[in-house]
C-alpha positions in Angstrom: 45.1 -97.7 -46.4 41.7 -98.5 -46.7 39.9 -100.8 -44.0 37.2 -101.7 -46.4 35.8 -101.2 -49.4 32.2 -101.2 -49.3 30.5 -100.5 -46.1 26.7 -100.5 -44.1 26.7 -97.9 -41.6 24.1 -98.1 -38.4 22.9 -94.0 -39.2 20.3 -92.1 -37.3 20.5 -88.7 -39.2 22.4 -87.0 -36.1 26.2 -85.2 -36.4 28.3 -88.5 -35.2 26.8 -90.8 -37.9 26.8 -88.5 -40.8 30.2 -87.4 -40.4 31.4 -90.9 -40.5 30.1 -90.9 -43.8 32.5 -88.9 -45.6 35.2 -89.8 -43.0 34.8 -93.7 -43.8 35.8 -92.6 -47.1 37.9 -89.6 -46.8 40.5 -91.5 -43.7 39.5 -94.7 -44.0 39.4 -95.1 -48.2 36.1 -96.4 -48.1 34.8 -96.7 -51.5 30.6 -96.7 -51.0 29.0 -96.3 -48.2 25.6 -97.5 -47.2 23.5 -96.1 -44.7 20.8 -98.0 -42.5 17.8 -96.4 -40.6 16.1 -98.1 -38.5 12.9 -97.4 -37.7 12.1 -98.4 -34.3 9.6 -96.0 -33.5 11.8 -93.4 -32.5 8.9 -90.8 -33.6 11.5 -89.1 -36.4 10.5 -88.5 -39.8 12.8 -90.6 -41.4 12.7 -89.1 -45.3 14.6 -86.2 -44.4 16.8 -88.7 -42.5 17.3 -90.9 -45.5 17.6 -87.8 -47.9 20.3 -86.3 -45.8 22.6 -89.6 -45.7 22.6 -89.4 -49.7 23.4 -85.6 -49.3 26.6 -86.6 -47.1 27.8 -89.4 -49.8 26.0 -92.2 -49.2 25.4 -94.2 -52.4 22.6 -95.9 -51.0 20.2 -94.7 -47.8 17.7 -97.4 -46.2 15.3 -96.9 -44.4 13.6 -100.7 -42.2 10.2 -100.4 -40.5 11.2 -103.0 -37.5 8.3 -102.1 -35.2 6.8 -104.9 -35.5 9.7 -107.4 -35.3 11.2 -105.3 -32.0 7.9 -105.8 -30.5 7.3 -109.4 -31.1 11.0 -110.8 -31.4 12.8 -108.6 -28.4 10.1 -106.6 -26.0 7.6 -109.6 -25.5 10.6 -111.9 -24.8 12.0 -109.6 -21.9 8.7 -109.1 -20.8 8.5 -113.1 -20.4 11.4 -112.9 -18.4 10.8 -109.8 -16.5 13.6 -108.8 -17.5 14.9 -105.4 -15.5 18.5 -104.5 -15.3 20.1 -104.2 -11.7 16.1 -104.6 -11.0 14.9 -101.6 -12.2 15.7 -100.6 -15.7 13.7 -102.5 -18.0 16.5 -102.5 -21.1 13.9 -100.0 -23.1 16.9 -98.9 -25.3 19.4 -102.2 -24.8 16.6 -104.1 -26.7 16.9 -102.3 -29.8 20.3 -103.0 -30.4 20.2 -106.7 -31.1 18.3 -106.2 -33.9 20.1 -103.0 -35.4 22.9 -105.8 -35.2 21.0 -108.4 -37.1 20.1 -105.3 -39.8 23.3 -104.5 -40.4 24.2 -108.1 -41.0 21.5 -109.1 -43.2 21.8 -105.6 -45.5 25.8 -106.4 -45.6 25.3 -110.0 -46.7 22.4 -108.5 -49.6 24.6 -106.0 -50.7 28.0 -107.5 -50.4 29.9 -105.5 -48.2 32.7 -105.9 -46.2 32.0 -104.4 -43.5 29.5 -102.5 -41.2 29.9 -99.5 -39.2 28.2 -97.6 -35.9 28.8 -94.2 -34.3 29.6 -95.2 -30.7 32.0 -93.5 -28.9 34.3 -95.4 -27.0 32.2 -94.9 -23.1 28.8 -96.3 -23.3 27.5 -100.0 -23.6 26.1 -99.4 -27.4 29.5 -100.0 -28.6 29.6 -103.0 -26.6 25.7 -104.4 -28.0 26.7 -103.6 -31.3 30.3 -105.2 -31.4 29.3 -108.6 -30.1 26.3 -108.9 -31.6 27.5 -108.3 -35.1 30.5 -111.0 -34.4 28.0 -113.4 -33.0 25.7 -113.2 -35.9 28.5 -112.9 -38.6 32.2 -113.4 -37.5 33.6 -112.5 -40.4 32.5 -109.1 -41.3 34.8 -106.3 -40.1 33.2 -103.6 -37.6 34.7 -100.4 -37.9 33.8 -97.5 -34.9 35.1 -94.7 -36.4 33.5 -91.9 -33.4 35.5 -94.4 -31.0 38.8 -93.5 -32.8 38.9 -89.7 -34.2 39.6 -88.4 -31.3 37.6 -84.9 -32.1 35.8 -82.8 -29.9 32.1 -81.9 -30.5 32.8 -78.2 -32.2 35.8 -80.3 -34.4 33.2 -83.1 -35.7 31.1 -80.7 -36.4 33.6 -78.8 -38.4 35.2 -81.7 -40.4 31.5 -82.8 -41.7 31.2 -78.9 -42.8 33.8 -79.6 -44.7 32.3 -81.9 -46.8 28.8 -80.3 -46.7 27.3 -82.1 -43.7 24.9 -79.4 -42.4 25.3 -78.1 -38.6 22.8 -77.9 -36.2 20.8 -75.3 -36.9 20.1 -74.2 -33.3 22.0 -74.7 -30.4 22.3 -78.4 -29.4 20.5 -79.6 -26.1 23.1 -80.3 -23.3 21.0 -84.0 -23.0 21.7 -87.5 -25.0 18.4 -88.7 -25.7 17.6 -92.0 -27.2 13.8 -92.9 -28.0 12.4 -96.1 -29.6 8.7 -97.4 -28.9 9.5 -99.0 -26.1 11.0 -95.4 -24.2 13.5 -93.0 -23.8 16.8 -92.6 -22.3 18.4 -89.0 -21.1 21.5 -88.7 -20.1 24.2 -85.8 -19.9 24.9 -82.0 -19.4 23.2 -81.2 -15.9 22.3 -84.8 -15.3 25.7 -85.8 -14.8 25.5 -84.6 -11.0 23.7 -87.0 -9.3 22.0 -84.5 -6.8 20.4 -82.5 -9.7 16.9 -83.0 -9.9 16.0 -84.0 -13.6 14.1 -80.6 -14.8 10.7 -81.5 -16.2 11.3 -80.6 -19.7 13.2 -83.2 -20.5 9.9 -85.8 -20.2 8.2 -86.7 -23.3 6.2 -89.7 -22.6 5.1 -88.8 -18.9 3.1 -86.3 -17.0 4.3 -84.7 -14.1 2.1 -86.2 -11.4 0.6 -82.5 -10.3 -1.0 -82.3 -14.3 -2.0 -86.2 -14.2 -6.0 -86.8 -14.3 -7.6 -86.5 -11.0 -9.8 -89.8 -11.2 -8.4 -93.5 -11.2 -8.4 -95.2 -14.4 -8.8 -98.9 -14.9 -6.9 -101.4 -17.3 -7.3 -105.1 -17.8 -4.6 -106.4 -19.5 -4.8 -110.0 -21.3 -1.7 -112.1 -21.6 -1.2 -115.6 -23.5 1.4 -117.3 -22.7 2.7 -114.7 -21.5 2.5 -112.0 -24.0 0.5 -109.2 -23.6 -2.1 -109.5 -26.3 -5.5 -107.1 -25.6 -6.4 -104.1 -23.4 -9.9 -103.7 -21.7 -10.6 -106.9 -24.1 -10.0 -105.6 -27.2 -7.1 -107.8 -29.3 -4.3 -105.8 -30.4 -1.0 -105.9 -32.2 1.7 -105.5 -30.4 2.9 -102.1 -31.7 -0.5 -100.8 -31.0 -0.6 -102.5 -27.5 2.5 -100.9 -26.1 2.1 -97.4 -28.1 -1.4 -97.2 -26.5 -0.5 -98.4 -23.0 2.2 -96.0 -23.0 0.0 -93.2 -23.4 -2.6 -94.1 -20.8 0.6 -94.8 -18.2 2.6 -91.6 -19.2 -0.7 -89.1 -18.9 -1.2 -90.4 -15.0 2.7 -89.6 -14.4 3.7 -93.8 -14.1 6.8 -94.7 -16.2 9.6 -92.3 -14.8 13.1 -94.4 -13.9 16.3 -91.7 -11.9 19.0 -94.1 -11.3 22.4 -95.0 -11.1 23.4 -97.0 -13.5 26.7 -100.0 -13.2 27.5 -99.9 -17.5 29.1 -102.5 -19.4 32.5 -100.8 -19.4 33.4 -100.5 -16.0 32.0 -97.2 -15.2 28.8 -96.0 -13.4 26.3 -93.5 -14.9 23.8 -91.4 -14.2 20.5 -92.7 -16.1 16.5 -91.2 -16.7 14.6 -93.4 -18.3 10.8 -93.4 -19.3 9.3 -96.6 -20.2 5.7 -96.9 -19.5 4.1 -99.7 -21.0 7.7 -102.0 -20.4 7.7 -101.0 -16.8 3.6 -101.8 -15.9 3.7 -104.9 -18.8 6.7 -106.6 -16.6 4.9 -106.3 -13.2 1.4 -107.0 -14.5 3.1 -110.2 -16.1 5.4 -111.2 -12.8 1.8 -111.0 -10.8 -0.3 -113.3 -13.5 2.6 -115.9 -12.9 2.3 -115.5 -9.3 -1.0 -117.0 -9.6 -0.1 -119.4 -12.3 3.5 -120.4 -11.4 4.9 -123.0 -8.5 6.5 -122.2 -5.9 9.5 -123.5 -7.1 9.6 -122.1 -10.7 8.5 -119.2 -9.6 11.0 -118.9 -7.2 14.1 -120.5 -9.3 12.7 -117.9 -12.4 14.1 -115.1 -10.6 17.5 -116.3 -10.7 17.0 -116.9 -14.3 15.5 -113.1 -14.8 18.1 -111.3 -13.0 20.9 -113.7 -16.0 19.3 -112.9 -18.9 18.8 -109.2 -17.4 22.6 -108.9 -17.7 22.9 -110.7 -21.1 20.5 -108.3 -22.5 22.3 -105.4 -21.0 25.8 -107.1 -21.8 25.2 -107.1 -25.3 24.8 -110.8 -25.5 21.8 -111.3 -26.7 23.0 -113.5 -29.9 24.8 -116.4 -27.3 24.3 -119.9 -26.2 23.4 -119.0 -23.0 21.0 -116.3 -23.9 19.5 -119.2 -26.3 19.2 -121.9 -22.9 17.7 -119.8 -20.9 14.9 -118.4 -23.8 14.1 -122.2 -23.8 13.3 -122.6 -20.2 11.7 -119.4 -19.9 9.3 -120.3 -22.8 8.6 -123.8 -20.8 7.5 -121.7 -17.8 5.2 -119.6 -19.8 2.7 -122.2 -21.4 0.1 -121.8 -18.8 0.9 -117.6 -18.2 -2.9 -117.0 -19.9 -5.0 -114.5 -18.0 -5.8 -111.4 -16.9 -4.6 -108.2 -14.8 -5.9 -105.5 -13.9 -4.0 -102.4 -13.2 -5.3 -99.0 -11.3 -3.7 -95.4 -12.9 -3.5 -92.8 -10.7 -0.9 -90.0 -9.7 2.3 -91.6 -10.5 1.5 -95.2 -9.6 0.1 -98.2 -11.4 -1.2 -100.9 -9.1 -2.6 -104.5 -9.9 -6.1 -104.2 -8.2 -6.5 -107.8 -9.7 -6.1 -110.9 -11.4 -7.4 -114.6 -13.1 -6.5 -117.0 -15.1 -8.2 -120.1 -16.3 -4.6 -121.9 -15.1 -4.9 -120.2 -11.8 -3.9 -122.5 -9.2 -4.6 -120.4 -6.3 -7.4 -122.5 -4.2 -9.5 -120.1 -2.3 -10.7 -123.0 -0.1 -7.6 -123.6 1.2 -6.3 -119.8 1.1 -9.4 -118.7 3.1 -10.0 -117.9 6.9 -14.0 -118.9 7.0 -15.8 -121.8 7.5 -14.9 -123.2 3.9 -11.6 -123.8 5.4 -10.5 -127.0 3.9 -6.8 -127.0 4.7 -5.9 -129.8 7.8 -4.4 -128.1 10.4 -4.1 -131.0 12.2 -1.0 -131.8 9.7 0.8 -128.3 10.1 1.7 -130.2 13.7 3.8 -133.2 11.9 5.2 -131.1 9.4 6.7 -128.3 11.7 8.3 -131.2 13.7 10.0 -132.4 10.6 11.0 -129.4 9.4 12.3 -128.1 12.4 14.1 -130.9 13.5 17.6 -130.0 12.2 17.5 -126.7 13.6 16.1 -128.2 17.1 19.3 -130.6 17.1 21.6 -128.1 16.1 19.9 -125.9 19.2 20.7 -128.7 21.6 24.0 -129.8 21.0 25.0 -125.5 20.6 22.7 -124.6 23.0 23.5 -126.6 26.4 
């Protein structure tokens, strides 16, 4: 019996995804399918992608340039938030699946179907992003997971979509699950499964080994408004061409390279590399331009919020009303996050050499040590007595 009749599929050209086109219609009685590339900047030539979804039985292959709106809509807003996952992954690939999501929706509402369909298997967190943020942004359409319920092995997919002319690799598959958008890529898999194995080098795209990185420092001053990045050594950029060209002066010094272990969504841990150059030196240029322009006290209280909306990005929840609280009170923080930072290159690390900001509200006066000292010490006396007063009673009555 047929789940649905006419369906969008989420379709990146690989074996799981065009294999649930004919098996959508061939187990599931789907009628038409409809496939949906995105283009995130994943690097792919997406013709041949497109082509090949109308060669497995799609009646309709799309292709969506959402550079643009992942840059502007998804990346600058986790950047705003410094968003990093169990404090180190900075949700590189996560990001992307919110708006997949909202593609899906929007080309199932234009084209009437009745459902929408992804290739997730039934282990990782995509599933998970996908699921919830389809329901959230349209309850009613059905989301079918085929990959999550065949039940074949590799070598068996592989044959079912030979039997309806779905081409096999070619050459003999990598052992490693790579994932790439603009933003970075994710590895994951074959060898990498042992956490003692050292990643080998060829799996790194973006990112020089550090023995092959330049031999002389190079500077960057990057320019934020309000928080968003939005020029590099004072020239104005887009974002695309912000983070595409920060992410190749990072990745040739070696700085961008994440090895860690990884809690996912579904209750099991995994072994993760990422590379994510411009995300990872964009978050701590920005978290040090709002240690200059930030209270104590937001500052302080913002972290609580980061490390939240960290785990709603990661949780697949980026469509919910808590997700849309916390976007208002991090926008509130970053009116006066205007400035700029300046980051050193070299061998593998990326450090802020410096920083200003018209909003600054560092006072050197009071900061400094020489005669232009105008903080009152004098008052340090009264306040230390105050504040220490609860903890000198407690001493005394605990104490003797």
């Amino acid at each position: 019996m047929g789940r649905a009749n006419k369906v969008v599929l989420a379709y990146s050209g690989g074996v799981d995804t065009s294999v649930c086109i004919p098996y959508l219609m061939h187990e599931w009685g789907v009628k038409e399918v409809i496939t949906l590339a995105a283009d995130l900047g994943q690097g792919d030539e997406l013709g041949p992608i497109q082509a090949k979804a109308l060669r497995c039985g799609a009646v309709e292959s799309l292709v969506i340039d959402g550079k643009a709106e992942f840059v502007q809509d998804y990346a600058f807003r986790a950047i705003q938030a410094n968003a990093l996952y169990e404090n180190r992954y900075p949700l590189s690939t996560a990001l992307a699946r919110p708006l997949i999501a909202k593609m899906l929706v929007e080309a199932a509402e234009k084209y009437g179907a009745d459902a929408v369909a992804h290739g997730c298997t039934g282990k990782g967190n995509d599933q998970v992003r996908f699921d919830v943020g389809i329901m959230a942004l349209n309850p009613h359409l059905k989301v079918l997971a085929p990959a999550r319920e065949w039940g074949m092995s590799r070598e068996q997919t592989i044959a079912y979509g030979e039997r309806f002319g779905v081409e096999s690799p070619v050459k003999k598959s990598s052992p490693f699950s790579i994932d790439r958008n603009l933003l970075g890529r994710s590895i994951e898999a074959g060898p990498l499964e042992d956490p003692m194995t050292e990643p080998p080098e060829e799996i790194y795209l973006l990112t020089k080994a550090v023995a092959d990185t330049p031999d002389e420092p190079e500077y960057v001053a990057i320019d934020f408004e309000k928080g968003i990045p939005v020029a590099l050594n004072g020239q104005g950029l887009d974002g695309v061409t912000l983070i595409t060209q920060l992410n190749e002066i990072a990745g040739k010094h070696g700085v961008g390279r994440l090895d860690m272990i990884e809690n996912r969504v579904v209750g099991i841990k995994s072994r993760e590399i990422y590379e994510a150059p411009a995300l990872l030196v964009l978050v701590d240029a920005h978290r040090d331009l709002e240690s200059l322009t930030l209270t104590a006290d937001v500052s302080h209280y913002k972290r609580n919020v980061e490390e939240t909306y960290s785990h709603l990005i990661y949780q697949g929840l980026w469509y919910s009303p808590l997700k849309e609280a916390l976007d208002a009170f991090i926008l509130k923080t970053q009116e006066r996050v205007t400035g700029q930072v300046r980051v050193k290159f070299f061998k593998g690390n990326a450090t802020i050499v410096g920083r200003q900001s018209p909003y600054s509200i560092y006072d050197a006066d009071l900061a400094t040590y020489g005669m232009e000292d105008q903080f009152d010490h004098k008052a340090a006396e009264g306040f230390i007595y105050i504040w220490g007063l609860p903890t000198k009673v407690w001493a005394q009555k605990t104490r003797g």
